[in-house]
VOKE-351535 format. One record per residue: y, x, z of N, C-alpha, C, CB in turn; residue in one letter; residue number from 1. Coordinates in nm, 3 decimals. Glycine has a CB too. Layout:
+---------+---------+---------+---------+---------+---------+---------+---------+---------+---------+---------+---------+----+-----+
!     n.y !     n.x !     n.z !    ca.y !    ca.x !    ca.z !     c.y !     c.x !     c.z !    cb.y !    cb.x !    cb.z ! aa !   i !
+---------+---------+---------+---------+---------+---------+---------+---------+---------+---------+---------+---------+----+-----+
!       Y !       X !       Z !       Y !       X !       Z !       Y !       X !       Z !       Y !       X !       Z !  A ! NUM !
...
+---------+---------+---------+---------+---------+---------+---------+---------+---------+---------+---------+---------+----+-----+
END
This chain:
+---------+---------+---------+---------+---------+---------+---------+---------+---------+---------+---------+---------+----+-----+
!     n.y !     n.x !     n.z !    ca.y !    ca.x !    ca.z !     c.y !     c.x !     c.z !    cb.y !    cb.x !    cb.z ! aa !   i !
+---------+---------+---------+---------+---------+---------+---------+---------+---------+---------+---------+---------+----+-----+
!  -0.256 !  -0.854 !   0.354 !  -0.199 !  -0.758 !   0.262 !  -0.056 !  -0.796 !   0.226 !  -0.285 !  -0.749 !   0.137 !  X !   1 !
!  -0.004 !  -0.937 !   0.210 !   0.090 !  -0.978 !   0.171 !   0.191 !  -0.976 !   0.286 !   0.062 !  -1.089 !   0.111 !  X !   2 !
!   0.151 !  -1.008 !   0.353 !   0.231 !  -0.913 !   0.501 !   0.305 !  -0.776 !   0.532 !   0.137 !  -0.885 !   0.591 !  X !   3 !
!   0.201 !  -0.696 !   0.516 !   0.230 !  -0.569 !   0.485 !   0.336 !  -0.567 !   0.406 !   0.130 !  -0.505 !   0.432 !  X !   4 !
!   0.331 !  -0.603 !   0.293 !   0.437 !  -0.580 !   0.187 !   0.549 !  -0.613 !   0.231 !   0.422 !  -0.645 !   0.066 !  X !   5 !
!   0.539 !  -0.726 !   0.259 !   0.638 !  -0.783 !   0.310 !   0.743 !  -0.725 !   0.466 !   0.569 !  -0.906 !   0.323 !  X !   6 !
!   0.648 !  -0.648 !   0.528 !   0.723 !  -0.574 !   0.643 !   0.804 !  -0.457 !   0.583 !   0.618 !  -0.515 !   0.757 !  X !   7 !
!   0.725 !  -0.390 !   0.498 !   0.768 !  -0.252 !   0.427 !   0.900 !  -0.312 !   0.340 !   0.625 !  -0.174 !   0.313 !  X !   8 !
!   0.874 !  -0.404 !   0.265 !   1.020 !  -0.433 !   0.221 !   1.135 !  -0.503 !   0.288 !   1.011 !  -0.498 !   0.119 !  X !   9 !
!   1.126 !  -0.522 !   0.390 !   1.183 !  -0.590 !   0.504 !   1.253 !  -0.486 !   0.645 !   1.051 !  -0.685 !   0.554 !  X !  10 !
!   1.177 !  -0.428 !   0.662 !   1.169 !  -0.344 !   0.779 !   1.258 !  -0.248 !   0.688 !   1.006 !  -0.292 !   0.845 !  X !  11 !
!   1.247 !  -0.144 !   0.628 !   1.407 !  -0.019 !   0.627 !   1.547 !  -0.122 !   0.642 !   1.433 !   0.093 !   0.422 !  X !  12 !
!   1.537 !  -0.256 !   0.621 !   1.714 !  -0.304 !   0.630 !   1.697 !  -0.311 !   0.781 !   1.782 !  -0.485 !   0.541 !  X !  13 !
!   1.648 !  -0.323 !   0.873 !   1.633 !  -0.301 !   1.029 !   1.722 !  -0.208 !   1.108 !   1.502 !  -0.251 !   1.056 !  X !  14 !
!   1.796 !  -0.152 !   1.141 !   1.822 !  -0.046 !   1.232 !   1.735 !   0.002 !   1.319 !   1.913 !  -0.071 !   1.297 !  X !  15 !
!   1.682 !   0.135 !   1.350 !   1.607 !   0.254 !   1.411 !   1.533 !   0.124 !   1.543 !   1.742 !   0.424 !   1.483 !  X !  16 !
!   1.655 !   0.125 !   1.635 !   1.611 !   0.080 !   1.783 !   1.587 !  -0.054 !   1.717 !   1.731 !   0.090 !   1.932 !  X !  17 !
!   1.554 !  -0.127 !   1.685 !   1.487 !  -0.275 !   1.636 !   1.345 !  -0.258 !   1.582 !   1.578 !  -0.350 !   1.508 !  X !  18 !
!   1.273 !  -0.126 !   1.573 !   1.163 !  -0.085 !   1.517 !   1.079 !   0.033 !   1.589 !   1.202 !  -0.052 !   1.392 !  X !  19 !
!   0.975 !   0.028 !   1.591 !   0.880 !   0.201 !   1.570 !   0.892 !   0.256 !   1.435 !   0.691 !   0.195 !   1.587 !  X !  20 !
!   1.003 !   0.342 !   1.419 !   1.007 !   0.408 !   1.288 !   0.922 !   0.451 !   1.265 !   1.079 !   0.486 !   1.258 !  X !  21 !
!   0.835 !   0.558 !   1.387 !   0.720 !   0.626 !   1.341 !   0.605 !   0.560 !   1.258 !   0.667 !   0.675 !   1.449 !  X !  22 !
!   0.564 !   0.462 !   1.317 !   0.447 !   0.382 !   1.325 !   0.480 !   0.317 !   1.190 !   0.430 !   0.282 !   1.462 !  X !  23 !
!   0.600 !   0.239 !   1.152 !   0.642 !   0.242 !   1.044 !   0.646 !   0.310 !   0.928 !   0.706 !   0.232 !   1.063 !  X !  24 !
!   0.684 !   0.447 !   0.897 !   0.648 !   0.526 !   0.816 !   0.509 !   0.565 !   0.801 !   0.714 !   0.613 !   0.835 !  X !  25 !
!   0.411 !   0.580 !   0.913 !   0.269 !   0.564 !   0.946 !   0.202 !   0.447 !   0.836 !   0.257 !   0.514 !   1.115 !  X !  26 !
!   0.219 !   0.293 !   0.852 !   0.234 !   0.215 !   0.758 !   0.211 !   0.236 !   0.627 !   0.327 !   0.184 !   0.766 !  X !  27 !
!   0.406 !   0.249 !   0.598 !   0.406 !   0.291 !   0.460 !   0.305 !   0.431 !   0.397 !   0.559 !   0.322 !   0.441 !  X !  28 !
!   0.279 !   0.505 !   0.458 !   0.149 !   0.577 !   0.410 !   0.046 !   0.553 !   0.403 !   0.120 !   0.655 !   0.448 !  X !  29 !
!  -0.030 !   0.499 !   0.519 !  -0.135 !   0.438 !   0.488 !  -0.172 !   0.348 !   0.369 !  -0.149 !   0.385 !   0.578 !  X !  30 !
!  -0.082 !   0.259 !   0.314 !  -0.077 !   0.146 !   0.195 !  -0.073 !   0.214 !   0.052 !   0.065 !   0.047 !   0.210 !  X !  31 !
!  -0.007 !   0.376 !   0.088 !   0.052 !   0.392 !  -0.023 !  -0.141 !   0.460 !  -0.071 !   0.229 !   0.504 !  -0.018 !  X !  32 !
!  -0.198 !   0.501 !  -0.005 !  -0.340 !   0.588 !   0.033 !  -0.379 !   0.483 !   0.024 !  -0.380 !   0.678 !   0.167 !  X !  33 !
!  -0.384 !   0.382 !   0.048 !  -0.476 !   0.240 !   0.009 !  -0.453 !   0.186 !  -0.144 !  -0.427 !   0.102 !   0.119 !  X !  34 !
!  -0.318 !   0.194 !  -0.194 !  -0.323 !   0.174 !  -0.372 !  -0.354 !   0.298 !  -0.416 !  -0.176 !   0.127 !  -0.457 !  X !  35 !
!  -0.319 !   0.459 !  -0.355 !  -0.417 !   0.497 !  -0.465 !  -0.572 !   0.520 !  -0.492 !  -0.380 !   0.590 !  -0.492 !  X !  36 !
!  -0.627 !   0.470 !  -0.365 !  -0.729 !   0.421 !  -0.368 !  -0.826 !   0.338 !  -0.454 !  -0.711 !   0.388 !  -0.301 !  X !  37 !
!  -0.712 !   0.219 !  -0.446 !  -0.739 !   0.091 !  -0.514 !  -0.762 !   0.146 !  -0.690 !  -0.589 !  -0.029 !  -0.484 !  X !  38 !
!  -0.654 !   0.200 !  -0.719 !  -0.623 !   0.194 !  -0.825 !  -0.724 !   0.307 !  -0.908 !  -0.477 !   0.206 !  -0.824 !  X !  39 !
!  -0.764 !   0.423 !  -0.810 !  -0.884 !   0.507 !  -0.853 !  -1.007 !   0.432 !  -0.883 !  -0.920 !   0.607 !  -0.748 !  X !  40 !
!  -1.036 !   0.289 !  -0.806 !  -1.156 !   0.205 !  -0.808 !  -1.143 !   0.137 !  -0.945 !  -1.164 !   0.098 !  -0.682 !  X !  41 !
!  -1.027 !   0.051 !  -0.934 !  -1.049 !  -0.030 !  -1.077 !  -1.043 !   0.075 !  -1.179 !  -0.930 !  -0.152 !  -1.114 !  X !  42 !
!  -0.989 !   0.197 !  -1.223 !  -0.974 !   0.273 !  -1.302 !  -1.145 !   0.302 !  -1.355 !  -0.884 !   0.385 !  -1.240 !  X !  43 !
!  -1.214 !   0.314 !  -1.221 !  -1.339 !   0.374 !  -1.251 !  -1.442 !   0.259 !  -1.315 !  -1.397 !   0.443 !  -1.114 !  X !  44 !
!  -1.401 !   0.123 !  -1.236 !  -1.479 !   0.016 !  -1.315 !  -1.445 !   0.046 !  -1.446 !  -1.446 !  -0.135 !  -1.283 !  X !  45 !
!  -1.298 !  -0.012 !  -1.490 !  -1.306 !  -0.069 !  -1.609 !  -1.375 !   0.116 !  -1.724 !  -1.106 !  -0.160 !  -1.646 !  X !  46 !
!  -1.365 !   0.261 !  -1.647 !  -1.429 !   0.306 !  -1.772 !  -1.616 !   0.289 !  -1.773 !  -1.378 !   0.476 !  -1.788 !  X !  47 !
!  -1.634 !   0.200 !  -1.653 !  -1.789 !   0.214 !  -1.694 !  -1.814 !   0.065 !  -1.739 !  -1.902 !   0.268 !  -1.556 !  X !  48 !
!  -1.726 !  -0.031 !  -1.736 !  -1.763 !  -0.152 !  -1.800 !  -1.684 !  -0.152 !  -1.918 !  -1.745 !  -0.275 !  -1.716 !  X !  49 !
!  -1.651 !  -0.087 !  -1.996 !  -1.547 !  -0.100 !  -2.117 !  -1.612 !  -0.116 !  -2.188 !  -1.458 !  -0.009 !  -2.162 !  X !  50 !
!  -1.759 !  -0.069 !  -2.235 !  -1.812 !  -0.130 !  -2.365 !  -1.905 !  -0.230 !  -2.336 !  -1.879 !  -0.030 !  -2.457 !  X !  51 !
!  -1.902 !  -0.368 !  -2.203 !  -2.038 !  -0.440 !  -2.191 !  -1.954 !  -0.573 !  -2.218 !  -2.140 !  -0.426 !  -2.030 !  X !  52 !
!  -1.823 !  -0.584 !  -2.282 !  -1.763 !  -0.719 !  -2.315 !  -1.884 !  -0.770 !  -2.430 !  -1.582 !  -0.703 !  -2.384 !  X !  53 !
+---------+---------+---------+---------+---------+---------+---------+---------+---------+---------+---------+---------+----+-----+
END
């Protein structure tokens, strides 16, 4: 995962022919569909565990 990040913030200072832009932007969507994913999950824990502290 920390990879990823790390390409996406790395990779646009690149120039075009040093990369698969496509596959690249491909990437950056997929991750972005993977946090809001993520973030729909913990959202849903913490409202069904909020009152078992």
């Amino acid at each position: 995962m920390q990879a990823v990040i790390r390409l996406i913030n790395f990779d646009p200072l690149l120039p075009p022919e040093l990369g698969d832009q496509k596959r690249f932007h491909e990437m950056v969507r997929d991750m972005k569909r993977y946090n809001t994913a993520g973030q729909a999950c913990w959202a849903r824990y913490f409202r069904e565990t909020a009152g078992e502290a």
